[in-house]
C-alpha positions in Angstrom: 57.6 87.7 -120.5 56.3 88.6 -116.5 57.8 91.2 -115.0 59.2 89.1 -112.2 60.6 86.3 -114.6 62.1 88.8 -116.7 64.1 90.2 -113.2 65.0 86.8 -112.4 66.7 86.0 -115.7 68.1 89.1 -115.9 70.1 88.1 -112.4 70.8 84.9 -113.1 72.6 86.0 -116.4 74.4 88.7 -114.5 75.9 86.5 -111.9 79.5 85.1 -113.8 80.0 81.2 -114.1 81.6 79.5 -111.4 82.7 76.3 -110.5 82.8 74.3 -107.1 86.0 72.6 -105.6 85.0 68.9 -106.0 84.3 67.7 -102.4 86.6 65.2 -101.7 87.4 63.4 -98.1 90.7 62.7 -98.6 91.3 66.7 -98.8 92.2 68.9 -95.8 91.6 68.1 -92.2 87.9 68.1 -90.9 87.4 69.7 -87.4 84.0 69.6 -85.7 81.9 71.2 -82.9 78.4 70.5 -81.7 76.7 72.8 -78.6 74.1 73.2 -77.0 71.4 76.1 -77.6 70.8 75.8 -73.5 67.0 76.4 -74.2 67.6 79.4 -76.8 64.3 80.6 -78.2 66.2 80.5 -82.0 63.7 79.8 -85.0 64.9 78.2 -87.6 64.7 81.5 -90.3 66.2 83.6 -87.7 69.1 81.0 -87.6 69.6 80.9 -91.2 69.2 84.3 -91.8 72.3 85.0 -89.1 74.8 82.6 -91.1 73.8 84.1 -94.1 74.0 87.5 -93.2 78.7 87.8 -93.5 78.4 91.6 -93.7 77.6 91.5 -90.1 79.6 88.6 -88.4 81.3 89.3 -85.3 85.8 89.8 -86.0 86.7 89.7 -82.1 87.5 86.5 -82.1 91.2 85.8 -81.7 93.3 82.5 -80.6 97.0 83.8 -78.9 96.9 86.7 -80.5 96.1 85.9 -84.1 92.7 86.8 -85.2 90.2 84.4 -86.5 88.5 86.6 -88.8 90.0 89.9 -90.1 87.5 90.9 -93.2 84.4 89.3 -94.3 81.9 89.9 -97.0 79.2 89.5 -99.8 80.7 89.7 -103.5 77.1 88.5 -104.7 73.9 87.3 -103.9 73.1 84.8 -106.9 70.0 84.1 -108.6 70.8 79.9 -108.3 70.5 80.0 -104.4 74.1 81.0 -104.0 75.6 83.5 -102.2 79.5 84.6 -102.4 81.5 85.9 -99.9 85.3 86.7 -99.1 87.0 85.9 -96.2 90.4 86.9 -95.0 91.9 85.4 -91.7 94.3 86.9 -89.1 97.9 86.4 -89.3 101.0 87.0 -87.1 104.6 86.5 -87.7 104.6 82.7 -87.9 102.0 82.4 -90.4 99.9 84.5 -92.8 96.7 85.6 -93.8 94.4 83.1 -95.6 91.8 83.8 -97.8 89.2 82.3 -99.9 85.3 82.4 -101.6 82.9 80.3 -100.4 79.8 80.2 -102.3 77.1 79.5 -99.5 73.2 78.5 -99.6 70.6 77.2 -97.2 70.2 73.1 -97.8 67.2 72.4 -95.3 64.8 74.4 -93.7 61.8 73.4 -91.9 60.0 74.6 -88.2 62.5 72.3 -86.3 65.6 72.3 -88.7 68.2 74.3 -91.1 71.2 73.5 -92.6 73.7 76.3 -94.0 76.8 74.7 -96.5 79.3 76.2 -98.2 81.5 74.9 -100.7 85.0 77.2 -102.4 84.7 78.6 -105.4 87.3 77.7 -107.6 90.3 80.4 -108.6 93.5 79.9 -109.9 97.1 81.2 -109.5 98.2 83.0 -106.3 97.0 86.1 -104.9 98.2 89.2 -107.0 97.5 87.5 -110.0 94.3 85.2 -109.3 92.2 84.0 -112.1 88.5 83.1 -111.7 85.3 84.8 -111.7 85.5 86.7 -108.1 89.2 87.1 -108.4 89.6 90.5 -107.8 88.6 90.5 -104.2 91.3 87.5 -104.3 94.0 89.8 -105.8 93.1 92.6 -103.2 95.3 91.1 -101.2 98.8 89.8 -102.7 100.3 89.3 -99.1 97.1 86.4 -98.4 97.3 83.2 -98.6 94.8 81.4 -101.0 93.1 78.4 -99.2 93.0 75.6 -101.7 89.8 73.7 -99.9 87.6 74.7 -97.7 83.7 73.2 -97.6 81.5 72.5 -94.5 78.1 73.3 -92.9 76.1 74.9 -89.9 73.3 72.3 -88.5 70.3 73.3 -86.0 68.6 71.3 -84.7 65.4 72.7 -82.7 64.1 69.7 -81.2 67.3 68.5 -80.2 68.5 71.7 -79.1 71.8 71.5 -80.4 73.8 74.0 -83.1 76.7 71.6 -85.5 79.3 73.1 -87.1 81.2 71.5 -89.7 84.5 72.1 -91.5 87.1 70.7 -93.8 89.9 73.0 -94.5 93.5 73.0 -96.4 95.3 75.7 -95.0 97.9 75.9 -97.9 101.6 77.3 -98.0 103.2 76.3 -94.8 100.9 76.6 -91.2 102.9 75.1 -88.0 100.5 72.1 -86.9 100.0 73.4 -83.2 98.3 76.7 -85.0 95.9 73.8 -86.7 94.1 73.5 -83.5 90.6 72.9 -82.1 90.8 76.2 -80.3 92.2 78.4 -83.7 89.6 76.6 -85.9 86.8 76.7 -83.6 87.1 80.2 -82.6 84.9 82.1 -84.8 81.6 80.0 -85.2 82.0 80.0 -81.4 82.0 83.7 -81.4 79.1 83.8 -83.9 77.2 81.8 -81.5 77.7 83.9 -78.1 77.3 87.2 -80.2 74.5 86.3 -82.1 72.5 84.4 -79.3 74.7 84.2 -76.1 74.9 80.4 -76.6 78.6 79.3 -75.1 79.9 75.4 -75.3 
């Protein structure tokens, strides 16, 4: 067997089985944004690479005082395409912590477009006592939340000049609906965006 085939077996038989949340429309609530690059010199690679790259998103981003995003980061870079990562939001006093894994790949990429999904990766129990095949980053944090859906997308468009972002979220446990907003949702892909290439709404 090649060298090179041999290396990719070997990593695809590392990586443990998952399975995808079934993408559904009638799960969650599905919030939206669309801006403009305001003639941004951003390849298409470059863009992909950035929403790729967790280890290195911005965590400023905060919405009355609770932050967006409080840890993120790779658990595993998959020989099928995927990549996993763990994310843990902010909390406050009213509400806590959330935290899931996304599996995440590039879906399109040409000159003029790219297209970033993600869909969660599917755990069970609650967090302390998760079961699943990335569950101890789950269980690192007993005091979390687990999100029981959360799938969406990042969409550039070069010609058009115009970054989409995409999401379709249940919170779980109990969130007060005002803290559900455009703004608290919103908040970090609009501070990826300004960070990464000074691009504001």
């Amino acid at each position: 067997m090649p060298l090179f085939v041999a290396a990719l077996v070997s990593l695809a038989a590392a990586s443990p089985a998952m399975e995808l949340v079934p993408r559904s429309p009638a799960k969650g609530k599905m919030m939206t944004t669309t801006v403009s690059t305001k003639g941004a010199d951003i390849s298409t690679a470059a863009f992909a690479a950035a929403v790729m790259d967790c280890d290195h998103y911005p965590l400023g981003a905060s919405v009355m005082g609770v932050k967006a995003l409080l840890q993120c980061k790779t658990l595993e870079k998959r020989g099928d395409g995927y990549t996993v990562i763990y994310q843990l939001t902010g909390g406050n006093m009213l509400v806590s912590s959330r935290e899931y894994v996304l599996a995440m790949r590039v879906t399109e990429q040409t000159d003029t477009r790219a297209r970033v999904e993600w869909d969660l990766v599917k755990h069970d129990g609650k967090p302390g006592t998760m079961t699943g095949p990335y569950a101890s980053a789950l269980n690192a944090h007993p005091d979390a939340v687990y999100t029981p859906y959360n799938v969406g997308g990042w969409t550039y468009d070069k010609s058009a000049g115009t970054i989409a972002y995409k999401v379709t979220s249940d919170a779980g446990g109990t969130v007060p609906d005002w803290l559900v907003s455009q703004d608290a949702v919103m908040a970090f892909p609009l501070e990826l965006l300004k960070t990464k290439w000074g691009v504001k709404p």
